[in-house]
TIKEMAR-241302 format. One record per residue (C-alpha): y, z, x. Coordinates in steps of 0.1 Angstrom, whole numbers, plus 2048, in hexadecimal, padded with zeros to 3 digits. Example, Ala and Ser with C-alpha at 12.3 -4.5 7.8 and 13.67 -1.06 7.14 Angstrom:
2
north / up / east
7D3 / 84E / 87B
7F5 / 847 / 889
END
This chain:
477
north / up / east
B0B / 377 / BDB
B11 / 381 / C01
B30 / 393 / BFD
B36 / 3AF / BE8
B4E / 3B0 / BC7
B60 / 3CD / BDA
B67 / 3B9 / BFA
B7B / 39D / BE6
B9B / 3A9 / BE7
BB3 / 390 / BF7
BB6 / 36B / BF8
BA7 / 371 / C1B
B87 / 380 / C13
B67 / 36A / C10
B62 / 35A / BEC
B48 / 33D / BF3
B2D / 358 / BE6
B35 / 35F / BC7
B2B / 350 / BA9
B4B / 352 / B8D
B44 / 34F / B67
B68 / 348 / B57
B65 / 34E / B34
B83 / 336 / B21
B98 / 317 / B2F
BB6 / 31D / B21
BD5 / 323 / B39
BC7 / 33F / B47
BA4 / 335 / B48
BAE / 312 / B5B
BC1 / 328 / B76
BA5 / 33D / B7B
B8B / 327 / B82
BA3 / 312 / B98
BA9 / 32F / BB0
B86 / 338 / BB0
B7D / 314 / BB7
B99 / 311 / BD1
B8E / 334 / BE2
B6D / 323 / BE4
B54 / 336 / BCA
B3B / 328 / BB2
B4D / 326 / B92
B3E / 31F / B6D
B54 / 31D / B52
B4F / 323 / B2D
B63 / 31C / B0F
B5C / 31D / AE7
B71 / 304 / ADF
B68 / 2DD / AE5
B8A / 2CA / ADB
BA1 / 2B3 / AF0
BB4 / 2CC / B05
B92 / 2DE / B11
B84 / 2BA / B19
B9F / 2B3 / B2D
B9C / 2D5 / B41
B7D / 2D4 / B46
B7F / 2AC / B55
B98 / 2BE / B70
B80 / 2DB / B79
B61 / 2C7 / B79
B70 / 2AE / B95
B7B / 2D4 / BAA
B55 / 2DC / BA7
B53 / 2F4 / B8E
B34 / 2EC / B72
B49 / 2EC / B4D
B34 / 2F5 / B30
B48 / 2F2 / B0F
B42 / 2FE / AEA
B2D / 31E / AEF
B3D / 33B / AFE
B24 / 358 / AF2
B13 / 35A / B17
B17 / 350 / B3B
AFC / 34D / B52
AE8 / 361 / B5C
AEA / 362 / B81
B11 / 365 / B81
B24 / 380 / B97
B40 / 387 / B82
B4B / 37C / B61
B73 / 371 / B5E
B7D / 376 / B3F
BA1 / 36B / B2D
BBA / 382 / B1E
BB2 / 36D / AF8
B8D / 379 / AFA
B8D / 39D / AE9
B77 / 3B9 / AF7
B5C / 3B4 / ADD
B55 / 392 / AE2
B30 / 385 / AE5
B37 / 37E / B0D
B44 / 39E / B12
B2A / 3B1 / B03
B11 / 399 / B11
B1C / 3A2 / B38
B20 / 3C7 / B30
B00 / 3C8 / B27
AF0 / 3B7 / B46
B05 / 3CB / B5D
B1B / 3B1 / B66
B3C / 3BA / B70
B5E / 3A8 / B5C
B7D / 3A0 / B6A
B9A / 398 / B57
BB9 / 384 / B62
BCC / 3A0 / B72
BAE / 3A9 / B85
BAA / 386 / B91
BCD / 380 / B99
BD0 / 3A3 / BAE
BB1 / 39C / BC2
BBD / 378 / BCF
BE2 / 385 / BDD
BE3 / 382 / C01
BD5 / 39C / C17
BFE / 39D / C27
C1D / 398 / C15
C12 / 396 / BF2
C2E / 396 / BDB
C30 / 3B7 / BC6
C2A / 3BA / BA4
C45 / 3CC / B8A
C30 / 3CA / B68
C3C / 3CC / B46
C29 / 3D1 / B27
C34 / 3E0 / B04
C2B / 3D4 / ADF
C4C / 3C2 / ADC
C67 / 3B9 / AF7
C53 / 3B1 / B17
C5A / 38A / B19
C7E / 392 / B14
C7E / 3AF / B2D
C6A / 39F / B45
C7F / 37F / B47
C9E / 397 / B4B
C8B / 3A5 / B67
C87 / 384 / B74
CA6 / 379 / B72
CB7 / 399 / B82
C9E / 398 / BA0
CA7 / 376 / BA8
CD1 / 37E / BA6
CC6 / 396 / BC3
CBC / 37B / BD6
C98 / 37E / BD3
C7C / 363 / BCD
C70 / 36F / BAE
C59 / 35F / B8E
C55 / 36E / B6B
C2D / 36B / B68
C0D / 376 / B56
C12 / 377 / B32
C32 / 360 / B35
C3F / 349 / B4C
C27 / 33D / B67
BFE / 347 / B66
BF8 / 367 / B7D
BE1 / 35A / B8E
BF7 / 33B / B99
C12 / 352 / BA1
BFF / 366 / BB8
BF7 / 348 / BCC
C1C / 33D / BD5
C24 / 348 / BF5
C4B / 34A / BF2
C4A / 363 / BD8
C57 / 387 / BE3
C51 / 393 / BBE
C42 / 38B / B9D
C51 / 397 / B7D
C30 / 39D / B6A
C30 / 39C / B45
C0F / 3AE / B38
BFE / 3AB / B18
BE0 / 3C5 / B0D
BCB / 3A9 / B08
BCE / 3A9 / B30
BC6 / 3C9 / B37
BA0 / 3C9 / B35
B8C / 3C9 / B50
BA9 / 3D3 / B69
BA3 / 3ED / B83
BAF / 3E1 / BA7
BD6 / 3DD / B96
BF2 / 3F1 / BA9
C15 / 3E6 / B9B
C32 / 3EF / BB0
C42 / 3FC / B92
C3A / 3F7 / B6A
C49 / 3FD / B48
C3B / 402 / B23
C5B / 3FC / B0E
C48 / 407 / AEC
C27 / 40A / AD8
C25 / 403 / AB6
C03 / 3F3 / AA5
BFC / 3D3 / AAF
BDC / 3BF / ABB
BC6 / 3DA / AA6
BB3 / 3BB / A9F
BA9 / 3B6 / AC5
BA6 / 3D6 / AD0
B90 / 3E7 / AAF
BA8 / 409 / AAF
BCD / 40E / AB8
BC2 / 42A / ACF
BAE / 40C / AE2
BD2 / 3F9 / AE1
BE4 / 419 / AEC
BCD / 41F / B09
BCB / 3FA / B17
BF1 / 3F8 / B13
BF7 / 41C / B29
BD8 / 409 / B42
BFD / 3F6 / B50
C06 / 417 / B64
BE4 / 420 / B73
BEE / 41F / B9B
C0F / 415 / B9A
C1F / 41A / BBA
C43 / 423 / BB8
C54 / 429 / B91
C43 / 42C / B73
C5D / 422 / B54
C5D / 42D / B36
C6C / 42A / B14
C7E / 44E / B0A
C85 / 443 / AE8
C64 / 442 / AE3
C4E / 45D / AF1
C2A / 44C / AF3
C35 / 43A / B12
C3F / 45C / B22
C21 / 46A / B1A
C0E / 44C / B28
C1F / 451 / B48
C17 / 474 / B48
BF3 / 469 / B43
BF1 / 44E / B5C
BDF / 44D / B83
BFB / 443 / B95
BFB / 445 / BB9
C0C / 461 / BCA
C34 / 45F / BCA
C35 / 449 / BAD
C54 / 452 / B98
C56 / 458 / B70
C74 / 443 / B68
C86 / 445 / B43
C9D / 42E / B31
CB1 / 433 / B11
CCB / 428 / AF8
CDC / 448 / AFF
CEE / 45C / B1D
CCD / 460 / B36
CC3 / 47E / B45
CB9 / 482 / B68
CA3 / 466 / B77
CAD / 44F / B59
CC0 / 42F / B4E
CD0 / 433 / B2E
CF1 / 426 / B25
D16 / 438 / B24
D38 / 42A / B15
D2A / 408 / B10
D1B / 404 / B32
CF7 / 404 / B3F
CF4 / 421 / B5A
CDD / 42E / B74
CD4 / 449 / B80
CB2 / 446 / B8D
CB9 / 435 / BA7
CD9 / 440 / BB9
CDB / 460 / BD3
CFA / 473 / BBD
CDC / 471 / B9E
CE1 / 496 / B96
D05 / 495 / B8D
D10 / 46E / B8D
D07 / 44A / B7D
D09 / 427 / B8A
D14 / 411 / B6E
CFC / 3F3 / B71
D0C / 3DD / B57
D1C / 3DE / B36
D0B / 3D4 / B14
D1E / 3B8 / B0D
D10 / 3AD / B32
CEA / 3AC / B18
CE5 / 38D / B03
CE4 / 392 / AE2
CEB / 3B2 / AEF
CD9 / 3C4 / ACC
CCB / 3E5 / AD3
CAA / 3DA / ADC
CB6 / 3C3 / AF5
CCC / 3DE / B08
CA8 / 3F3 / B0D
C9C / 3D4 / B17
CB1 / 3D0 / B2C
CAF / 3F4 / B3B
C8D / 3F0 / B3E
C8F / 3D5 / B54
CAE / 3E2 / B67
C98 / 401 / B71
C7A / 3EB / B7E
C92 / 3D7 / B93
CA9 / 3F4 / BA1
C81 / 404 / BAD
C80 / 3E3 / BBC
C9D / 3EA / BD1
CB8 / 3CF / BBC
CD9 / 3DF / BC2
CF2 / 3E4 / BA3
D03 / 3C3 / BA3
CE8 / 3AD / B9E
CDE / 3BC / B7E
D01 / 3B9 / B73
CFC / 391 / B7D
CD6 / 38A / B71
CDF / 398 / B50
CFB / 380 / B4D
CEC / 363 / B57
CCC / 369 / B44
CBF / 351 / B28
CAB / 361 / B0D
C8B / 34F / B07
C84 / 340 / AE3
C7E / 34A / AC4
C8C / 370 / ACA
CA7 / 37B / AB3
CB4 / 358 / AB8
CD3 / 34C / AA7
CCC / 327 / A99
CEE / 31E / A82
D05 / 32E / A6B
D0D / 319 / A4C
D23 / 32B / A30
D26 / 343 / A3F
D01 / 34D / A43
CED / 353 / A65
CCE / 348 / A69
CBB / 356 / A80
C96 / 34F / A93
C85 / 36E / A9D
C63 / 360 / A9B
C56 / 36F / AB6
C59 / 38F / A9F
C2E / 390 / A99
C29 / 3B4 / A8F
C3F / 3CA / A7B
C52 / 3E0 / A9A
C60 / 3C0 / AA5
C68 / 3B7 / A83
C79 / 3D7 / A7D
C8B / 3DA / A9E
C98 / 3B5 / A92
CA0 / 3BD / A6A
CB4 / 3DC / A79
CCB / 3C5 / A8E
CD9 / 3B7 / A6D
CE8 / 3C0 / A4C
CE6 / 3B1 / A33
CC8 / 39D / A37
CB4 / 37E / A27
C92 / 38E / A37
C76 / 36F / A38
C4F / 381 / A44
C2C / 37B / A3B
C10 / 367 / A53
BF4 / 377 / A5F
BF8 / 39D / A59
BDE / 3A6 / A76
BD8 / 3C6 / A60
BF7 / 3D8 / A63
C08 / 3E9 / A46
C2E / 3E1 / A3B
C32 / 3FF / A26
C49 / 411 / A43
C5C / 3F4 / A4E
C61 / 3EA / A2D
C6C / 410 / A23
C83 / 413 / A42
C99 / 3ED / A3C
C97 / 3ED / A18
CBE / 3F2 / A16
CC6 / 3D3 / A2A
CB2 / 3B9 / A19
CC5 / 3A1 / 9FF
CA5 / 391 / 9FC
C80 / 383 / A09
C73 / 367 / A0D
C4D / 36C / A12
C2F / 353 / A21
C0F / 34F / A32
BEF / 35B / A29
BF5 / 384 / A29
C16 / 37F / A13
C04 / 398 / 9F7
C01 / 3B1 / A13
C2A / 3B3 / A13
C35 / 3AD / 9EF
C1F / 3C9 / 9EC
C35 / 3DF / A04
C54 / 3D1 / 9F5
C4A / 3DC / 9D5
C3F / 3FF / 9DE
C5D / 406 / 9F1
C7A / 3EA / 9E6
C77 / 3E3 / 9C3
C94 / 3D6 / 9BD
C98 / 3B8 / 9DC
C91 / 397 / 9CE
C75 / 388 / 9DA
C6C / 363 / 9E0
C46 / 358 / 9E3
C3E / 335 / 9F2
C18 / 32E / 9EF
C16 / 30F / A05
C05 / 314 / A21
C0D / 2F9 / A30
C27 / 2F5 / A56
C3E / 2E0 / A3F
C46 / 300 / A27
C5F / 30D / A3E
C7A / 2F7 / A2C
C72 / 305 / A09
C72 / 328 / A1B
C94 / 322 / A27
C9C / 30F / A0B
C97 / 331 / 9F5
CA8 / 34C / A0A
CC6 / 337 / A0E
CC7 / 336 / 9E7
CC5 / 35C / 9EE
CE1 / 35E / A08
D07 / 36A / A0A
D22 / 365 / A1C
D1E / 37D / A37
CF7 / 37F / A38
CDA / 375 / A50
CBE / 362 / A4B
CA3 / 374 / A64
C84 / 366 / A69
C72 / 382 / A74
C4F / 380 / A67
C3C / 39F / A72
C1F / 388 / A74
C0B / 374 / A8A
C0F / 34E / A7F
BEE / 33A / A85
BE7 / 336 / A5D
C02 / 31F / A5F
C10 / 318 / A7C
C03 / 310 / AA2
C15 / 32E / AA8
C32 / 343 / AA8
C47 / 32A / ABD
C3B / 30E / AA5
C49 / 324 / A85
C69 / 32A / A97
C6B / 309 / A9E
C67 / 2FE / A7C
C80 / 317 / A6E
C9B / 30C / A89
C94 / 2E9 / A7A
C95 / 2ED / A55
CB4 / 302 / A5A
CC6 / 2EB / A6B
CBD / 2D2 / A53
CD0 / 2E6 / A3A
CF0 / 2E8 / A51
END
């Protein structure tokens, strides 16, 4: 190529040289190679898959120039610059081992999307990753940036594709949501500010080890600029900070459910408090907001909330606006989500609830509880969450394909909760599932659909199951 990987770092800088292997047209994929076409570089893209939705990507692509191959995604060629690769391609993958080794350097999406801001005015970036609570959080972030006044987007693993985002000039910042799936191949990266809410074992499948999952999730702070935000409830994310290359100055921010110390956000009386960000910090508090300003203002939702009231305040978003974006916030489906009451009964959609934290920071919102879990267990273990809610549950509806994996747990560790097994594995199960744990159900219970699970052994996924649930209960009602 005749300009160095090192020299592209702006939107300015001279692409026609390079020659681009994207690896995947899905969203993120399609984005990528339609920057790198628009930016003027040689692009070929390859995808597995050959159905419908990659035909139709590939038509678009093909007419902006770029040479499509589809149904083999084990190597690129040979002559290519850089390999792209998506966050849904895991670091083990025949691609990825095939451009390691032949010394070809990988970017992922992040890395794309960082090196095509504009050489001026790029729009910061305030990241958030976490095993469970980032989409909320991030959208909370969102929304309190723009009750400042600020053109903001909630982007990357949510909302809007990075890459896209990056290329709209009227942004002045980007709430970025990011998954470890996204943190491969990322090194030029430098947040304004960042947050890990919590770690607890999730994508072991995709990463090989949860110390490989630890240490791509903690990649989120490397050269952050100006506060690094932690979770103090839970002390990996301090230590990760501790651990992190940030640049000089940066800050280690806290949050907590409790009275915060010094340089912390915590909450007092009631009311969400600062004092990180205020000049009297030593012996004063700003009060922020209150936690009935938090929707569905359940524990986990106040830290969320914290957590994204700490990126915004480093942002420079004075008090009142995080009163008002919390207020006017929407929640985003499928996330502790109440669908009817009928009898007396809630029923609730947590779907979104894929590995057993989330599960458990959703079963411990609610007492007593109709619990229905199973789906795709992702090789996580249910003994603890199981030992730790076994006094709430009235009952569990189990389904999917790793069921056996939690009537195991209940046995072990809740002998005596009934337990409902429905074998079909079909989308259409959802009403017998419902069906069953409202036979379970009292007056004064919740139905939670929490599943702990991924849901592609029966579902398209997670929104799909919700979906489904919503529908059969309100069948019912």
């Amino acid at each position: 190529m005749s300009t160095s990987l090192a020299a592209l770092t702006s939107s300015s800088a001279d692409w026609s040289g390079l020659r681009a292997c994207v690896a995947g047209i899905g969203i993120a994929g399609f984005a990528a190679a339609d920057a790198l076409l628009d930016l003027g570089a040689q692009v070929t893209v390859i995808d597995g898959g050959d159905g419908d939705k990659q035909r139709e990507r590939a038509t678009i692509l093909e007419i902006l120039g770029a040479d499509v191959r589809l149904g083999d995604d084990s190597s690129a060629p040979d002559d290519s610059d850089v390999y792209v690769v998506s966050p849904g391609i895991p670091p083990h993958a025949p691609i990825i081992r095939s451009a390691i080794e032949r010394g070809i350097p990988l970017w992922g999406e992040l890395e794309l999307a960082w090196r095509i801001r504009p050489a001026q005015g790029a729009a910061p970036w305030l990241c958030v990753t976490g095993t469970n609570g980032k989409t909320t959080t991030t959208l909370m972030l969102d929304a309190i940036l723009r009750a400042a006044g600020l053109e903001s987007t909630a982007a990357g693993n949510v909302g809007a594709s990075l890459v896209d985002a990056v290329r709209r000039p009227e942004l002045q910042v980007i709430a970025t949501e990011v998954s470890a799936t996204q943190m491969p191949f990322v090194t030029s990266m430098s947040p304004e500010s960042a947050a890990c809410l919590n770690l607890a074992p999730d994508h072991v499948d995709f990463f090989g080890t949860m110390e490989s999952y630890a240490h791509h999730k903690a990649l989120v702070y490397r050269h952050t600029q100006i506060a690094a935000v932690y979770n103090v409830d839970d002390p990996v994310t301090e230590e990760m900070v501790r651990e992190a290359d940030v640049v000089e100055g940066c800050r280690a921010v806290g949050f907590t459910l409790g009275i915060p110390g010094l340089s912390m956000l915590g909450v007092v009386d009631d009311a969400l408090v600062d004092r990180a960000f205020i000049e009297e910090r030593q012996t004063s508090a700003q009060e922020l907001a209150t936690v009935a300003d938090v929707p569905n203002s359940s524990p986990a939702n106040v830290a969320n909330a914290l957590a994204a009231a700490a990126l915004a305040r480093a942002h420079g978003v004075p008090a009142a606006a995080v009163r008002e974006g919390l207020r006017s916030f929407t929640p985003a489906p499928h996330r502790i989500a109440l669908v009817a009451e009928i009898e007396g009964v809630r029923y609730v959609d947590d779907s979104k609830a894929t590995n057993t934290h989330a599960a458990s920071t959703s079963l411990r919102s609610f007492d007593p509880v109709v619990w229905i879990a199973g789906g795709q267990a992702k090789g996580q273990s249910f003994d603890d969450l199981v030992r730790s809610v076994a006094g709430r549950l009235r009952g569990v509806v189990l389904l999917g394909v790793d069921r056996d994996v939690i009537r195991a747990a209940l046995e072990a560790h809740a002998p005596g909760v009934p337990v409902v097994d429905i074998a079909r594995a079909d989308a259409e199960a959802m009403v017998d599932v419902v069906g069953a744990a409202a036979a379970m159900a009292r007056s004064g219970d919740t139905v939670l659909l929490a599943p702990g699970c991924a849901s592609w052994d029966m579902f398209r996924d997670y929104g799909h199951r919700g979906d489904a649930f919503a529908e059969a209960v309100r069948a019912r009602a």
